[in-house]
N, C-alpha and C positions, 0 to 999 in steps of 0.2 A: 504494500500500500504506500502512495505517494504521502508525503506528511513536509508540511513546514516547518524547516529545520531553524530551531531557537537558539539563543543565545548558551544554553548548558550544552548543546549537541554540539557545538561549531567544531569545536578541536576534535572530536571524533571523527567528523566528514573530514577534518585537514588531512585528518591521519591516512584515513581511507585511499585519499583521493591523490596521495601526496606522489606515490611511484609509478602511475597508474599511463601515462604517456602524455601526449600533447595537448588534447582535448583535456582531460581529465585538470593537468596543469593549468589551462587560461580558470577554470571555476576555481580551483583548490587558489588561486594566488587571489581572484577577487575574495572569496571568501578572509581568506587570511587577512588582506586590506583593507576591508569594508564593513565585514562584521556581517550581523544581520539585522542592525536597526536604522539601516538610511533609508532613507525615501526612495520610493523604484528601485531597491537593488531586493529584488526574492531568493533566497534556496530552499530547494524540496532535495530531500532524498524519499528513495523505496527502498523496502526492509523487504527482502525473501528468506522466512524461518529463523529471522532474529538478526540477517545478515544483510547490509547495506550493497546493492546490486545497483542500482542508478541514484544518479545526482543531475539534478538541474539546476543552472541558476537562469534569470530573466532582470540584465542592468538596460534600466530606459529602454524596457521594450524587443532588447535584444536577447533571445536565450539560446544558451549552451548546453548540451546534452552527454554526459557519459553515460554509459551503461556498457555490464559486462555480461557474460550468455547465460546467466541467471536469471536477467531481467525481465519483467513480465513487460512485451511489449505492446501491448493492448491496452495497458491502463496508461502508458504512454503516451499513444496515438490520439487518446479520448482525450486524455489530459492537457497535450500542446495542442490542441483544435479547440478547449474550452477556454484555456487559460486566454492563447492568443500572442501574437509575437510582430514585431519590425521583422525580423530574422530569424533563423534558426539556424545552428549551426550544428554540426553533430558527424560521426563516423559515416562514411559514404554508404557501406555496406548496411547499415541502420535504417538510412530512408526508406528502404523495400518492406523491412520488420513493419514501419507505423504506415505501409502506403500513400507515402508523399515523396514525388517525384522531383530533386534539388537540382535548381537552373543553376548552378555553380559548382564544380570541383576544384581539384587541385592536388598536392600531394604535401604528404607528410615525412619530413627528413628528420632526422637524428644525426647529430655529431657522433662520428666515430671514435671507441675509445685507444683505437691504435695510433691515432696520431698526435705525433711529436710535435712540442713544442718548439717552437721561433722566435727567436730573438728581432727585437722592434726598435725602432728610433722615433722618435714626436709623433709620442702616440701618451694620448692625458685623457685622466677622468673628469678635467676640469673644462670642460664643455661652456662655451657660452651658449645658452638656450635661444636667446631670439636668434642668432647665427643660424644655431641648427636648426631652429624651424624654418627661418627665408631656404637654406640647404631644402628642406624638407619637400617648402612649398611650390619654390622654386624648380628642383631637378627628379622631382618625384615621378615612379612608378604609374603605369594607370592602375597597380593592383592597389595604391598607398593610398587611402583616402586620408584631408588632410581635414582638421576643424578652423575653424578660426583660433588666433594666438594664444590668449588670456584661455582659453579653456582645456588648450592644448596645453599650456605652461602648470594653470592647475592639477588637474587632472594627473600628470609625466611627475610634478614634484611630489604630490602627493604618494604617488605611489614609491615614487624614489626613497622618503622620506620612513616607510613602511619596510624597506630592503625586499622590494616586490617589483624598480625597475631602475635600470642605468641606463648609462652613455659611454662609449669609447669612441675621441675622437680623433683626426690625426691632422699634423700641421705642416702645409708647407710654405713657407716666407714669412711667417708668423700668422700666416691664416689658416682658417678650421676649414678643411677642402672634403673633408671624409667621417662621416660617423657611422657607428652601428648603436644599436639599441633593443635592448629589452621593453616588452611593456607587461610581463610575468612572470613572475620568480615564486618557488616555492622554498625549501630546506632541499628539497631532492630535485628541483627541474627549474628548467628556464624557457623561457620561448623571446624569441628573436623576432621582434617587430619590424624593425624596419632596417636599410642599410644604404646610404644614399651617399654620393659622389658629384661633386658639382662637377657642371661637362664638360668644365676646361681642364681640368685633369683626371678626366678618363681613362682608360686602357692603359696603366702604369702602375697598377698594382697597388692601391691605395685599397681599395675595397677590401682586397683578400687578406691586406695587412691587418686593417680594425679587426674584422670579423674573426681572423686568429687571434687577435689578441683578447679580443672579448672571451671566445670560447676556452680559449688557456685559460682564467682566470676563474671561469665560471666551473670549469672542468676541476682547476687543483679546490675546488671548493667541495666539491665532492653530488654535482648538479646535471642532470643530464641534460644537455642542450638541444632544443627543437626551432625548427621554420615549418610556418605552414605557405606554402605556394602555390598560387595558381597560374604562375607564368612558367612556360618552358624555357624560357631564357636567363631567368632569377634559379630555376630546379638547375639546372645546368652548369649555372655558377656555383652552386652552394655543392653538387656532387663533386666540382672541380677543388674544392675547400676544406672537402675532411667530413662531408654528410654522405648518410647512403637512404635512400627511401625505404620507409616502411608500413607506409600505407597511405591511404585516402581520404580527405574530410567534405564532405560535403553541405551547402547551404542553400536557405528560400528563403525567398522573401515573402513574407505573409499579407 
């Protein structure tokens, strides 16, 4: 049974949710930072025979789906169709389980634990944020959608603030040319937001530099590193990086 998960349950679901892969990481890290008493941010989990099988959350409309092959998916399907959603995000192979068909994929990579660490030059935590946002706004992905500044600044410190998201940035002439970024961190996972390159120094290996050095950092922490992608040219660069694919996630728009 589905149930609104309260403020005594939170650290149970963290725990649950904590090893559990890339989907399971974007909830486990809102939950961690948000709690469960702000305004628009929901979690449910479902309990099969005493034992926690799916977790939802729903922040401003948008909701996230884990579930493991336990999970009754029928009470699912009734459930994201009454509660109601912006989006829904969830395991690709799931859509078929609650019959809704996701006008978006993509793929799901993991950092490999085989690889070696790299030695970096002007490369800092010390990120100036409007920079990297104009970076952001500026030389962005069409997968990157971007907010306006103040909410984007919000939102990126607060989390930062939580040890739930970072920055590695990289500099050349004393300017920030290269960042990567988290925008979810759990104790055991991370997920890799964004990773943007202003165009004028492109194809010189600034990218692949942040991104190692991000993942080095997140890795000796003891965090498994994720990107979710739905560009074949972003999945391409990050196999070329030290990821390897391991599955699928899929989304609708409700």
């Amino acid at each position: 049974m589905l149930k609104l998960v309260g403020e005594q349950e939170a650290d149970r679901i963290v725990a649950f949710l904590d090893d559990k892969g890339a989907i399971a990481a974007r909830i486990c890290a809102y939950l961690r930072c948000y709690r469960t008493r702000m305004n628009d941010i929901y979690f449910w989990s479902q309990d099969n025979n005493g034992e926690i099988s799916a977790v939802i959350s729903r922040v401003d409309g948008n909701m996230t789906v884990y579930a493991d092959g336990r999970a009754d998916f029928d009470e699912i399907s009734e459930f994201v169709r009454i509660i109601g959603f912006s989006t829904l995000l969830m395991s690709y192979e799931h859509f078929g389980k609650i019959g809704i068909n996701p006008n978006s994929s993509g793929d799901i990579l993991c950092f490999r634990d085989d690889v070696k660490p790299v030695s970096r030059d002007n490369i800092s935590d010390d990120a100036d944020l409007k920079v990297a946002y104009e970076l952001l706004r500026i030389n962005k992905s069409e997968s990157i959608e971007v907010t306006e500044f103040l909410p984007w600044l919000s939102d990126f410190t607060y989390k930062r603030n939580r040890n739930s998201a970072r920055m590695k940035s990289l500099f050349r002439d004393s300017m920030q040319v290269c960042f990567a970024m988290t925008s979810a961190e759990t104790d055991k996972s991370a997920l890799i937001s964004g990773v943007v390159t202003d165009r004028e120094y492109r194809k010189q290996g600034y990218a692949s530099s942040v991104v190692s050095a991000l993942c080095d950092e997140l890795k000796r922490e003891g965090k498994t590193v994720y990107i979710m992608t739905a560009s074949e040219e972003n999945k391409n660069f990050y196999l070329k990086n030290g990821f390897a694919c391991i599955g699928k996630w899929g989304s609708v728009i409700g």
